[in-house]
Each structure stands twice: as C-alpha cells, then as structure tokens.
C-alpha positions in Angstrom: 88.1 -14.9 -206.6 86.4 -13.6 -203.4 83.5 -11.6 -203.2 84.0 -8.7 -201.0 81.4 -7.0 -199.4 81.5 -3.9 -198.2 80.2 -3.2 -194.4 79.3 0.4 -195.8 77.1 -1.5 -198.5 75.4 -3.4 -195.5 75.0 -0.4 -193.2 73.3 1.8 -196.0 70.9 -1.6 -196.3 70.1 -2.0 -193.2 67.1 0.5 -192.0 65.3 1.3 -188.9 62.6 -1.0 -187.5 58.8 0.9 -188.2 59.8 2.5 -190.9 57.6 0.6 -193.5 60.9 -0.3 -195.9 63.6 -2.8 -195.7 66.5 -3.4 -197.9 67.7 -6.5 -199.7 70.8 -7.5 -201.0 70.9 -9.2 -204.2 74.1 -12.1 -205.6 74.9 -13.1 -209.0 74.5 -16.6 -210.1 77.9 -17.0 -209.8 78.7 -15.7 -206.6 81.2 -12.9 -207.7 78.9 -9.7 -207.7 76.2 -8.0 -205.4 73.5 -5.5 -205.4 71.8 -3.1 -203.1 68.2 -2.6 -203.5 67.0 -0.4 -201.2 64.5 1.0 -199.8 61.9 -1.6 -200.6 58.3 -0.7 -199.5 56.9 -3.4 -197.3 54.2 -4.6 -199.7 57.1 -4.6 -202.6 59.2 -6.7 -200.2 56.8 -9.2 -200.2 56.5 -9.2 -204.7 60.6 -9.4 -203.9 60.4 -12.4 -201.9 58.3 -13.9 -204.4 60.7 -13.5 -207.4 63.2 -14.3 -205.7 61.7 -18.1 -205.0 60.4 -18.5 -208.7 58.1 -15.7 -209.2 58.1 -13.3 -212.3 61.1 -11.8 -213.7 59.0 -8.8 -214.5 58.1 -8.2 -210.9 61.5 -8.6 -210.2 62.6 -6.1 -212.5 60.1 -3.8 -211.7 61.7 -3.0 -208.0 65.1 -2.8 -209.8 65.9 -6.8 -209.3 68.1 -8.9 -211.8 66.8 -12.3 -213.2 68.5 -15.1 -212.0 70.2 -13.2 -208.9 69.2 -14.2 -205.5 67.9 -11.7 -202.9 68.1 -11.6 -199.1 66.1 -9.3 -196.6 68.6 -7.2 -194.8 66.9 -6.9 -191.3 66.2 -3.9 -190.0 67.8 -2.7 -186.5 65.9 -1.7 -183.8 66.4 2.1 -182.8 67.9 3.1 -179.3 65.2 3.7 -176.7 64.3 7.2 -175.1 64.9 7.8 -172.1 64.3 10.3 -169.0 66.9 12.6 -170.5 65.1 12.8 -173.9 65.7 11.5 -177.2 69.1 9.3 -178.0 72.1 11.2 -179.4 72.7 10.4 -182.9 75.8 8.5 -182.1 73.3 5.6 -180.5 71.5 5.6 -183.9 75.1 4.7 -186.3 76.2 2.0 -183.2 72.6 0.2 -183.5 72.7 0.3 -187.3 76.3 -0.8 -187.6 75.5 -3.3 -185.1 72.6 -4.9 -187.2 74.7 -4.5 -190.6 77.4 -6.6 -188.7 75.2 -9.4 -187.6 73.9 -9.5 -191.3 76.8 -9.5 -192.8 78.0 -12.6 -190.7 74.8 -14.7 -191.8 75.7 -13.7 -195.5 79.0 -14.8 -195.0 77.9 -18.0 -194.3 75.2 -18.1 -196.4 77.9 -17.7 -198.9 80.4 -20.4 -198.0 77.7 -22.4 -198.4 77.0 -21.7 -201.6 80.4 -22.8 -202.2 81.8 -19.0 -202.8 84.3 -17.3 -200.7 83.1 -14.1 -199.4 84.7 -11.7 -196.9 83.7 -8.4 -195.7 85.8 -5.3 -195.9 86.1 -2.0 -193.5 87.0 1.0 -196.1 85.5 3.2 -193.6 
C-alpha cells in the first residue's frame, strides 16, 4: 500500500520565511500514515528536532507529536519581493508557497523510497 500525500497537506505546511514558525510533517513507523504539525514556534522546533532523534516522548507530545513517528522540517518559502509598483499580488504569494511545498514534497518522496515505502503525491486540488 502507498502512502499518498496530499500537495494540499504540504502547501498548508509550508510557511513563509521570518515568520518565527515552521511546520513539520510527521510518518508512522510503518510508513503508511502522516501528520501535520503546524505552526511550530521556532524555539519548539528545536524541542521537535530533538524528539524526534531520541529525545523525550513527553516533549514530543507536548507540541502534538506521536512517539515512535518520525518528523521532518517542512522549509519555509521565501516571499515574492516588492517592487517599484508596490507590494506583490496575492497570486505571487500561492505560486512561491506552492513552489516550496513542491520541492518538499519531492525530497519526501525520496526520503520515503528509501525507507523502503512507496509514497506518491496527489493533486485533489
């Protein structure tokens, strides 16, 4: 069985550079669920990383983490410049995030495989 992830799932993860939060996105032992925790404060992140490499299951818990999952950093995209016109139109702001969430999801494809699971990404959107 194939885990499917959603590119909605990894667009709602991934979050503007600056912003003092990233997401993560959390696998089963077995390969065949996922998780979204998101938004992670910076300094939380770090507590994240930490269970996540043999820390505490209660820290884990604590920012809504599963013992025994495995959590990657979803990074963060960087936001469209302004320019001499003003500010970027909103439309700039979904193409740089869905941009990011599609780079990510690539490495977590691959990340997968070798992990020896089969994982594909879906478009429901």
């Amino acid at each position: 069985m194939a885990l499917r992830l959603a590119i909605e799932d990894l667009v709602r993860v991934t979050l503007p550079q600056g912003a003092g939060h990233m997401g993560f996105i959390g696998f089963s032992p077995s390969g065949d669920d996922y998780h979204l925790l998101v938004p992670v404060d910076l300094e939380r992140a770090r507590v994240l990383s930490a269970a996540g490499a043999g820390g505490r299951d209660g820290d884990l818990v604590s920012l809504g983490g599963r013992p025994g999952w495995r959590y990657l950093p979803c990074r963060t995209y960087q936001t469209p410049p302004s320019c001499a016109q003003g500010p970027p139109e909103r439309q700039a702001f979904i193409l740089a995030r869905r941009a990011q969430a599609l780079f990510t999801a690539g490495q977590i494809v691959g990340w997968a495989r070798r992990q020896g699971w089969w994982a594909d990404l879906v478009d429901e959107g």
